[in-house]
C-alpha distance (Angstrom), angle and dihedral (degrees) to the residues before:
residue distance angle dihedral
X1 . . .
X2 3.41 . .
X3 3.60 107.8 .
X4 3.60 95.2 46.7
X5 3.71 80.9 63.1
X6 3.97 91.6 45.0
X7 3.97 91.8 46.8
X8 4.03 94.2 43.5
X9 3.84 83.5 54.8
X10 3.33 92.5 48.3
X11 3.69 92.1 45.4
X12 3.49 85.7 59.7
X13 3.70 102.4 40.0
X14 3.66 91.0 59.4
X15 3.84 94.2 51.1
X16 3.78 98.2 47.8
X17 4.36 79.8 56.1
X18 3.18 94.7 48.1
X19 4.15 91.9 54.5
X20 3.85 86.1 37.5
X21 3.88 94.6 52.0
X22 3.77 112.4 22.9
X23 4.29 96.7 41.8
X24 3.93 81.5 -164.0
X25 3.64 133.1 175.4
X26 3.99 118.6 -66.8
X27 4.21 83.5 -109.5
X28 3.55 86.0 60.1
X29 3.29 95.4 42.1
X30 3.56 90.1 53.0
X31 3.74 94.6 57.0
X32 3.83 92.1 56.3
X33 3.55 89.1 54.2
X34 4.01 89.7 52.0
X35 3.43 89.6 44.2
X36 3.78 92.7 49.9
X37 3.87 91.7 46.8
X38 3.54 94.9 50.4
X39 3.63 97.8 44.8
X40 4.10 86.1 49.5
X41 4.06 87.4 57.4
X42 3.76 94.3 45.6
X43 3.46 91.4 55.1
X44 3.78 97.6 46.0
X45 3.69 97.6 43.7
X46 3.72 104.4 23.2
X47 4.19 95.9 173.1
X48 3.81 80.5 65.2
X49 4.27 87.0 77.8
X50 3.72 81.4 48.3
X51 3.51 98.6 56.8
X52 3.72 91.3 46.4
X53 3.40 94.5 51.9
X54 3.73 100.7 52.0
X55 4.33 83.5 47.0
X56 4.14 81.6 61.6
X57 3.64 101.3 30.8
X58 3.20 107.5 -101.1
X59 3.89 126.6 136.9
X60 3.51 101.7 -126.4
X61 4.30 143.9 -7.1
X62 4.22 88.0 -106.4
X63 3.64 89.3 52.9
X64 3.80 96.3 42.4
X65 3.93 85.8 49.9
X66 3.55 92.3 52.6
X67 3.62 99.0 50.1
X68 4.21 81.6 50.2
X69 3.06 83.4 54.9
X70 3.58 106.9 60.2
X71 3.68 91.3 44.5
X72 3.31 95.8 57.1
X73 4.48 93.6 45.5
X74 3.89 80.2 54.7
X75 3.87 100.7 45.4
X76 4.03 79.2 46.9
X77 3.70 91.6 48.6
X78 3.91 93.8 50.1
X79 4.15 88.6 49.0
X80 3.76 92.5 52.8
X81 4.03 94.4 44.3
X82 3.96 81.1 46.5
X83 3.68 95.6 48.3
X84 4.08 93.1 42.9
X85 3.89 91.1 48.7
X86 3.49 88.2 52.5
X87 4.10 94.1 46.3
X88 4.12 83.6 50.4
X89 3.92 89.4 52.9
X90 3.60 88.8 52.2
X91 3.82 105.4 43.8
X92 3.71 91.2 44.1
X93 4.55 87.0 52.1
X94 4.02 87.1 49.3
X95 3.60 91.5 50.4
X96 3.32 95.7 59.3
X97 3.28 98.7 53.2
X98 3.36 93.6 53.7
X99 3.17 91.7 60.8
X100 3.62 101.2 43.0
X101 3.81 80.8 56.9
X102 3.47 101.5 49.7
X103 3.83 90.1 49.0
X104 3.66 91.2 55.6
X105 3.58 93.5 44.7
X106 4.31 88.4 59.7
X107 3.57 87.5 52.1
């Protein structure tokens, strides 16, 4: 009983941060909440993931939550490249016209 009470916290902890610390959109927002809810069930009825799994095939609720997992580090992965890319793009653009204004500000 007593981690389900230390991972519900912690479930909880983590979403109050990330409303604290991102200040995102209400979609994103949303998805926390889902996550949060979801997370809550899992924890308090933990055949549930085992049931789901066997409905897609999977051998059991850890394993289904794994592969979740990884799908969701990649999706986060791909977002973060995205995001830095885009960061890159913009830095390099601002640099230049600094530049371009410095150089006219010699002349």
């Amino acid at each position: 009983m007593p981690i389900k009470i230390i991972l519900i916290l912690g479930l909880v902890a983590l979403t109050l941060l990330c409303f604290t610390v991102l200040k995102s959109r209400l979609a994103t927002r949303l998805f926390v909440l889902v996550q949060l809810c979801v997370g809550v069930v899992l924890v308090l009825f933990p055949e549930l993931a085992n049931q789901v799994a066997a409905l897609v095939g999977v051998g059991r609720g850890a394993d289904l939550m794994l592969y979740l997992l990884l799908l969701a580090v990649y999706a986060g992965a791909l977002l973060i490249l995205a995001k830095f890319r885009r960061l890159e793009r913009q830095i390099t653009e601002l640099t230049r016209k600094i530049a371009l204004y410095e150089a006219e500000k010699k002349e």
